[in-house]
N, C-alpha and C positions, 0 to 999 in steps of 0.2 A: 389685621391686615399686615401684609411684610410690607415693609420700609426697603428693602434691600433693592436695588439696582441691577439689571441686568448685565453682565459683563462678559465680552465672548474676548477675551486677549490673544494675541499672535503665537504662537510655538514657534520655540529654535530648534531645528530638527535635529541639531547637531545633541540637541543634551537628550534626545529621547533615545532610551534602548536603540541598542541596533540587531536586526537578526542573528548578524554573525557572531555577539557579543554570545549567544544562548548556547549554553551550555546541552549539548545535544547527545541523546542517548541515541547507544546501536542498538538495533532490532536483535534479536536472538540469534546467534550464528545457526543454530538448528532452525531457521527459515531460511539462510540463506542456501542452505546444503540440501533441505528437504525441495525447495522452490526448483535446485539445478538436475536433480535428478527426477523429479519431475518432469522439466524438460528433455529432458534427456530419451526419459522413457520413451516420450510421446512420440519424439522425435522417431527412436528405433522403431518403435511399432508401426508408425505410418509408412515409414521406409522400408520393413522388413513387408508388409502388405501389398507395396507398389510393387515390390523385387518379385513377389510370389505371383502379382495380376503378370507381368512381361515376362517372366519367363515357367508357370505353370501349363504344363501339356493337355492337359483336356480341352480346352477353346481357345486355340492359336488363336492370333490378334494377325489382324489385315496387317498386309503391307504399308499400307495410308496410316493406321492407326497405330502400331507399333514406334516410329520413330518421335509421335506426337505423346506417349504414352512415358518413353522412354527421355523426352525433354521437359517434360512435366517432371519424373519422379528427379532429377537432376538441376531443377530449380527449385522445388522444392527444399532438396534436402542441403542444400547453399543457403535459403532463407532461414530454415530451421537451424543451420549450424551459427548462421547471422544473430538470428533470435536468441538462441540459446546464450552464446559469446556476450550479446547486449545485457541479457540478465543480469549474466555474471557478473558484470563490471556496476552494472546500474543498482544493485541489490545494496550494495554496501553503502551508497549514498541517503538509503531511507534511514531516519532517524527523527525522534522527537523529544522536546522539549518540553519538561511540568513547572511551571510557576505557580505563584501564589494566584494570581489571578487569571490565568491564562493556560492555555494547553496548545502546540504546535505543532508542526509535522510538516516534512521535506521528503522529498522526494524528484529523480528525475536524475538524467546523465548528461545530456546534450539538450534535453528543455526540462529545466529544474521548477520544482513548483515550493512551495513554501503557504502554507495556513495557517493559520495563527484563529484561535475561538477562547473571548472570556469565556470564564467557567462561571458566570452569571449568567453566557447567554445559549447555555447548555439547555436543551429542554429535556434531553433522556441520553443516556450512555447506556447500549450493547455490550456484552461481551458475546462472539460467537466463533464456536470449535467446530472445523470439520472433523471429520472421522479420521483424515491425516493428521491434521493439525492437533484431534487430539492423542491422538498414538505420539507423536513428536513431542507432548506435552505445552504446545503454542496455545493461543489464543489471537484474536484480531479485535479491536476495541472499534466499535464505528458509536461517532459522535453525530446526534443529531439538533442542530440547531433551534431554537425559538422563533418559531416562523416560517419554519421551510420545511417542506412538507418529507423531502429525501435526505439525506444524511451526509452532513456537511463534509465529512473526512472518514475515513478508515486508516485505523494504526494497524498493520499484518505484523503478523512475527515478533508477536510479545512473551516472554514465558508467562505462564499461567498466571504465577505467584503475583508478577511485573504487573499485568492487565485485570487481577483482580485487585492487589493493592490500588492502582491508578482509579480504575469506576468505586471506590472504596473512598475513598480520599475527595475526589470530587463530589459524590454523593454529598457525603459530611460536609465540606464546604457550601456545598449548597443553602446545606438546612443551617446551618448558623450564620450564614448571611442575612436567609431569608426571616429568620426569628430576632434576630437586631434591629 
């Protein structure tokens, strides 16, 4: 039987880690270029769509319907250039952090979020490539926790190398934790 005492002692917050102390990786610039032109595209095409519905000659548009047609595609494309604008700026702010015992992730321009997952309480690490992402040579790492059934975080706009080393690295810590 243990002898030992139970003991729950106070923490000084001031001596713990601090977020901002963490040494914080950029995402791959080739997401942040790939993510804007992206946008961009979308943007043209929807625009170039609306231009061709208000002013293509085979089914003129009502008088009623034309100016409502015509205030749509010009708030639209104010949002979309809004949209697009936020990206840009908000893209450079995602960044994550590997520690020995921990994995992190920020993100966010005007509402900043920050995650923070032991890598003990990792249940499965993803890597997954779209068809862009893999032509750009990216990867995105989504971290799913122990216990929760959807996946705690996603890291976007890793180079391949970056997001296989990281699920590579955590694997391996897993299993020498768990066999100590």
């Amino acid at each position: 039987m243990d002898t030992e005492t139970f003991q729950n002692l106070p923490v000084s917050l001031a001596q713990q880690p601090q977020l901002a102390q963490l040494s914080w990786q950029a995402l791959s610039p080739h997401y942040i270029k790939l993510n804007v032109w992206l946008n961009l595209a979308s943007t043209l095409f929807i625009t170039l769509l609306w231009l061709l519905i208000l002013f293509q000659p085979f089914w003129p548009l009502s008088y009623k319907l034309s100016p409502l047609v015509l205030w749509f595609g010009v708030v639209f494309s104010i949002l979309a250039a809004w949209h697009s604008g936020y990206c840009y700026l908000a893209y450079p702010r995602k960044a994550y952090a590997l520690r020995q015992h921990d994995l992190s992730f920020r993100s966010g321009l005007i509402f900043q979020k920050s995650v923070t997952q032991p890598i003990l309480r990792i249940q499965h690490i993803e890597l997954k490539r779209g068809p862009l992402e893999r032509r750009a040579g990216l990867a995105s790492l989504q971290v799913f926790s122990a216990g929760g059934a959807m996946q705690t975080f996603a890291i976007p706009g890793l180079a391949l190398t970056d997001a296989q080393a990281i699920r590579q690295l955590i694997l391996q810590h897993k299993d020498t934790l768990q066999h100590d």
